[in-house]
C-alpha positions as CSV (number, residue, x, y, z in Angstrom):
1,X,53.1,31.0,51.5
2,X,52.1,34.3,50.9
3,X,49.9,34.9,47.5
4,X,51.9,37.5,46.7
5,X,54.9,35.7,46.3
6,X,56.0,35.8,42.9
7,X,58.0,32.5,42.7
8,X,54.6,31.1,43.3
9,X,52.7,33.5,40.4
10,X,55.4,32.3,38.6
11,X,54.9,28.6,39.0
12,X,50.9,28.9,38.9
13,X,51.5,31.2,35.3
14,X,53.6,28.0,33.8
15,X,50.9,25.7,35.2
16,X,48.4,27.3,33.3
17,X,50.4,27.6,30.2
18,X,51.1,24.3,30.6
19,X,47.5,23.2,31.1
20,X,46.6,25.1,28.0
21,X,49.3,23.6,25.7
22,X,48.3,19.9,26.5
23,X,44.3,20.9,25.5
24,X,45.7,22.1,22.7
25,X,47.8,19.1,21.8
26,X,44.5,16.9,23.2
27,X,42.3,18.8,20.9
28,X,44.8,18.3,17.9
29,X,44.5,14.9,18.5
30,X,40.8,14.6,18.8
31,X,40.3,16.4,15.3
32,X,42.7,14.2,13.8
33,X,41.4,11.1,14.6
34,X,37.7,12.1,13.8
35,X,38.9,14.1,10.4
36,X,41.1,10.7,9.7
37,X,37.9,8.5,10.2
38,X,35.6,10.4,7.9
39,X,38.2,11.5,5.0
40,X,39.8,8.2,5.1
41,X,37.2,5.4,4.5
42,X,40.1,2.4,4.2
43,X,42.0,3.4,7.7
44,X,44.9,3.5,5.2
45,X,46.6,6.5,4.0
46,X,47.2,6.6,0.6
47,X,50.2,6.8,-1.3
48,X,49.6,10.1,-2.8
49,X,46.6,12.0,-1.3
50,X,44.6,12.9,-4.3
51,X,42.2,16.2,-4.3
52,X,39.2,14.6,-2.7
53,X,40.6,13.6,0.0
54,X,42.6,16.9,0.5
55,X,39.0,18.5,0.5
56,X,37.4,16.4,2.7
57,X,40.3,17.0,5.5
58,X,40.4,20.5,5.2
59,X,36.8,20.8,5.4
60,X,37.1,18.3,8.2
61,X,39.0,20.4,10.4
62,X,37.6,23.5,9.2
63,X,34.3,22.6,10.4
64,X,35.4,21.4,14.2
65,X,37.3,24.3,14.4
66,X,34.3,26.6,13.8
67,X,32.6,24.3,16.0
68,X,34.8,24.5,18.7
69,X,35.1,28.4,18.3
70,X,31.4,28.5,18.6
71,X,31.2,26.4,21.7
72,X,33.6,28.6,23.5
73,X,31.9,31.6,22.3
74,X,28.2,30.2,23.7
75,X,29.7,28.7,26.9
76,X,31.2,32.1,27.5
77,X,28.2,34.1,26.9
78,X,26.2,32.0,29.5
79,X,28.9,32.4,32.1
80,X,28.0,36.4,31.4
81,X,31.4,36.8,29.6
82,X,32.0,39.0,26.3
């Protein structure tokens, strides 16, 4: 097949996408579970999540999220990107 062929762009665009949305979806999951094991000391959620432990979530994912923006931001500087 020639490269140029636009079923295949096509096809290798939607992979990517794809690719990108199940990181994501991995990523969500990741964060959750770690967020879930340090905001929720019981491994049970509670019947009414009181302001604590609203806090400590949103901190939680606040901080991998700056984290993970940093990570990308470093790895892409060495690779002589941005």
């Amino acid at each position: 097949m020639d490269s140029a062929d636009p079923q295949l762009a096509r096809f290798l665009h939607q992979l990517q996408a794809e690719t990108q949305r199940q990181k994501f979806t991995e990523q969500v999951h990741t964060l959750t579970g770690r967020c879930w094991d340090v905001c929720f000391s019981d491994y049970r959620p509670p019947s009414k999540m009181d302001g604590k432990t609203q806090t400590c979530i949103q901190n939680c994912v606040n901080r991998m999220i700056d984290a993970s923006n940093f990570m990308v931001e470093h790895l892409s500087k060495m690779n002589g990107g941005v």
